[in-house]
Backbone as CSV, one residue per row, in Angstrom:
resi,resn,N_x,N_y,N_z,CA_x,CA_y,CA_z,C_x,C_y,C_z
1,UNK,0.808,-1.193,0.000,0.000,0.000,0.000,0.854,1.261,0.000
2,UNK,2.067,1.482,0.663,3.053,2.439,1.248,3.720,2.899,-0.655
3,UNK,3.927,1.694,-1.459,4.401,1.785,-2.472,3.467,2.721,-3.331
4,UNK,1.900,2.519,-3.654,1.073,2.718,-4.337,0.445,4.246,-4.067
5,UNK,0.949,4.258,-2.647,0.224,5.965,-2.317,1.822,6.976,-3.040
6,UNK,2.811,6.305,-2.639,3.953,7.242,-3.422,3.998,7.114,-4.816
7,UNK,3.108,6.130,-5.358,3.429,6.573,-7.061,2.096,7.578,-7.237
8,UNK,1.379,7.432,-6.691,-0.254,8.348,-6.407,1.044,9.856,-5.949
9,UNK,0.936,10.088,-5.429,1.898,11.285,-4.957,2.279,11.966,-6.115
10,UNK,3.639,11.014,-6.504,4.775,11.081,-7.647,3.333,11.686,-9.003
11,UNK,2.614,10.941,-9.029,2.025,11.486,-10.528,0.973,12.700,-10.519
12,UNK,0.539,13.032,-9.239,-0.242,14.185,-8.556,0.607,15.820,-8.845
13,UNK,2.238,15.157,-8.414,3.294,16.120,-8.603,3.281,16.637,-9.626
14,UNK,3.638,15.041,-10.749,3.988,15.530,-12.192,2.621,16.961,-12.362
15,UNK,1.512,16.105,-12.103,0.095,16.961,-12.937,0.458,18.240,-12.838
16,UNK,0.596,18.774,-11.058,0.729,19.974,-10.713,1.887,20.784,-11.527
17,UNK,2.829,20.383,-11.433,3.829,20.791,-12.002,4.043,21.082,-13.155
18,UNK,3.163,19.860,-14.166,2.665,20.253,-15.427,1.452,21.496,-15.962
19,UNK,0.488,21.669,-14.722,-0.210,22.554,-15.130,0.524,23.774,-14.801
20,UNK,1.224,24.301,-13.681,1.979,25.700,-13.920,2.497,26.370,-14.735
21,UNK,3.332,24.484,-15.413,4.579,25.565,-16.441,3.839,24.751,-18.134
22,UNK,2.757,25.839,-18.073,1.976,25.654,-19.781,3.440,25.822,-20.798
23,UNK,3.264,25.366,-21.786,4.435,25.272,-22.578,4.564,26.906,-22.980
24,UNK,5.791,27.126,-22.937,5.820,28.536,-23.345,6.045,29.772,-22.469
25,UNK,5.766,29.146,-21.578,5.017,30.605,-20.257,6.363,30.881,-19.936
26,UNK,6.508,32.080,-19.797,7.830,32.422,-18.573,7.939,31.875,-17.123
27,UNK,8.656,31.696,-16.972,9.172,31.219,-15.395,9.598,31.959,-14.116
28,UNK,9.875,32.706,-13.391,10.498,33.972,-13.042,10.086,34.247,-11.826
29,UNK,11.464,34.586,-11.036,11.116,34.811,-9.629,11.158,33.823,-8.639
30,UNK,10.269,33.697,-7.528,9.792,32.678,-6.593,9.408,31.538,-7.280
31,UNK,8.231,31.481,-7.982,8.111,30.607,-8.765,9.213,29.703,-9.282
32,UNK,10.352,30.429,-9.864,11.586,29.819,-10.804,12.199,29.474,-9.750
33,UNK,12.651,29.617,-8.497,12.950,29.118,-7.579,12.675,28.317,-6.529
34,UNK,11.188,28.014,-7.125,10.497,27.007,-6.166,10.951,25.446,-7.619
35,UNK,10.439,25.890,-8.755,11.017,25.104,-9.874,12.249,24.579,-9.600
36,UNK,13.045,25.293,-9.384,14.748,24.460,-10.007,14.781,23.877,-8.625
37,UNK,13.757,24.400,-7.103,14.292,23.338,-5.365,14.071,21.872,-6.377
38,UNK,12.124,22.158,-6.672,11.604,20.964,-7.047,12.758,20.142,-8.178
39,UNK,13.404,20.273,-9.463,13.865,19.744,-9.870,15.314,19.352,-9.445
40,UNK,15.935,20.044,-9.298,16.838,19.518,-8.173,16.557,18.478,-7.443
41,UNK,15.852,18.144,-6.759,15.583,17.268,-5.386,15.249,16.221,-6.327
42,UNK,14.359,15.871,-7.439,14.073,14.808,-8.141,15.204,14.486,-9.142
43,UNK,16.562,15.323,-9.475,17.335,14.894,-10.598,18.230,14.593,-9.380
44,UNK,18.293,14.939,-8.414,19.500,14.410,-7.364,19.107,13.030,-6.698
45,UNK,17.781,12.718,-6.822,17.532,11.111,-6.512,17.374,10.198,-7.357
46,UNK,17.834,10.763,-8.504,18.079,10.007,-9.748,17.191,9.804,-11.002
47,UNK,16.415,10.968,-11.352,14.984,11.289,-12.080,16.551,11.650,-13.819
48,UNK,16.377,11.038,-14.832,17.340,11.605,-15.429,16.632,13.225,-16.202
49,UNK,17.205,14.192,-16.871,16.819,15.340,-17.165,15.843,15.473,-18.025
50,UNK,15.815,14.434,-19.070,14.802,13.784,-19.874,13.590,13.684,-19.422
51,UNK,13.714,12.644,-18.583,12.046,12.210,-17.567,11.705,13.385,-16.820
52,UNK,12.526,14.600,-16.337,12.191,15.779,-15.643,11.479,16.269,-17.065
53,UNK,11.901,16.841,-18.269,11.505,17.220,-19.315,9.904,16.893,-19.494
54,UNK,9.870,15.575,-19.801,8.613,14.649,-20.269,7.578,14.987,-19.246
55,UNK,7.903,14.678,-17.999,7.234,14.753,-16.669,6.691,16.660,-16.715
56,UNK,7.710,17.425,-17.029,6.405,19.116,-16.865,6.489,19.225,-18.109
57,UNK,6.915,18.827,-19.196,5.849,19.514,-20.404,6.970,20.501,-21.153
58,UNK,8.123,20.423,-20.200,9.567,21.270,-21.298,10.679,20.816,-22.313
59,UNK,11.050,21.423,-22.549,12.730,21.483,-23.162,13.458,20.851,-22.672
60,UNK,14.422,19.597,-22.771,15.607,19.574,-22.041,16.345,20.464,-22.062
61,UNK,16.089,21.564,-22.777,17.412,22.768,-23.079,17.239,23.197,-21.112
62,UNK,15.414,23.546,-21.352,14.840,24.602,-20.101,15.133,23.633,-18.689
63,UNK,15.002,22.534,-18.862,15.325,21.601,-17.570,16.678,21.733,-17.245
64,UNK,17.626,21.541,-18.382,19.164,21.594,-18.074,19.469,22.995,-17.841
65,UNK,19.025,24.378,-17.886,19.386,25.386,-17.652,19.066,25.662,-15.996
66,UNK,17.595,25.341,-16.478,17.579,25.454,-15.037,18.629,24.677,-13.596
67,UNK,18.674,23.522,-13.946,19.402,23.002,-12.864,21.140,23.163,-12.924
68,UNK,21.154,23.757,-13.918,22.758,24.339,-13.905,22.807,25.575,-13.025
69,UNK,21.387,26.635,-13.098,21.093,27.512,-12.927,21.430,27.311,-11.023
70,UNK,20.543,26.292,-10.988,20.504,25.778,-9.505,21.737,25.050,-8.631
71,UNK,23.080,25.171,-9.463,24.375,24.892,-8.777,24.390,22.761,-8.546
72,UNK,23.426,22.576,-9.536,23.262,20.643,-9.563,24.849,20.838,-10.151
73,UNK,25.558,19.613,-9.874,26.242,18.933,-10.633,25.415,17.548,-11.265
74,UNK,25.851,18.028,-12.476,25.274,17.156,-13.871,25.560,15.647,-13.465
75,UNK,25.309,14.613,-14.033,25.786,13.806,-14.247,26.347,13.466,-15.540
76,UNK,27.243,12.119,-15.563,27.929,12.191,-16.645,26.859,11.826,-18.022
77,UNK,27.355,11.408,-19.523,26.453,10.676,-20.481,26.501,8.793,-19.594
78,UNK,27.685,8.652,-19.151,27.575,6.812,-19.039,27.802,6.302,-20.410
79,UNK,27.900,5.333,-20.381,28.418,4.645,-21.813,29.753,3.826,-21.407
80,UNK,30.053,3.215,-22.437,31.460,2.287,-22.165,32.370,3.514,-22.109
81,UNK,33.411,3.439,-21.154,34.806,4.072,-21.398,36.037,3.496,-21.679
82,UNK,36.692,4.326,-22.411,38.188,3.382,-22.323,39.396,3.853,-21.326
83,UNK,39.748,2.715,-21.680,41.035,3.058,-20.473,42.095,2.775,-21.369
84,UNK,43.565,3.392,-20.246,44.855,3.363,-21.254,45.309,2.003,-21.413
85,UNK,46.021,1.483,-22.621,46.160,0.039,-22.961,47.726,0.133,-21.810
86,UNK,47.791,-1.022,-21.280,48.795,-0.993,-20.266,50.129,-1.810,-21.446
């Protein structure tokens, strides 16, 4: 039950969050700073910038500005890396 009321929560959020920021609208102020707490706190528990995007209805440009805006450290792309041939 504990599981099912937090995805009830989680998608209550998205809605809200989606109805504020109508596509297009300016952002600004308190508001923009209540935005980048909220995204912050969900890209720092591991939400990637994408699913923040999809989830209110923006830009990854406007998601990634913002949380640069907000002093996040990014995460990396991930992918295979190489290392030096020994």
């Amino acid at each position: 039950m504990a599981g099912d009321n937090a995805a009830v929560t989680t998608s209550l959020r998205e809605v809200l969050v989606a109805e504020t920021l109508k596509k297009g609208t300016r952002v600004t102020g308190a508001e923009r700073d209540k935005l980048a707490a909220e995204l912050k706190k969900r890209y720092d528990s591991g939400e990637s910038i994408r699913a923040l995007a999809a989830a209110t209805g923006r830009s990854y440009g406007f998601i990634h500005r913002i949380l640069t805006e907000s002093g996040v450290n990014l995460r990396g792309r991930g992918g295979a890396t190489r290392g030096k041939k020994s």
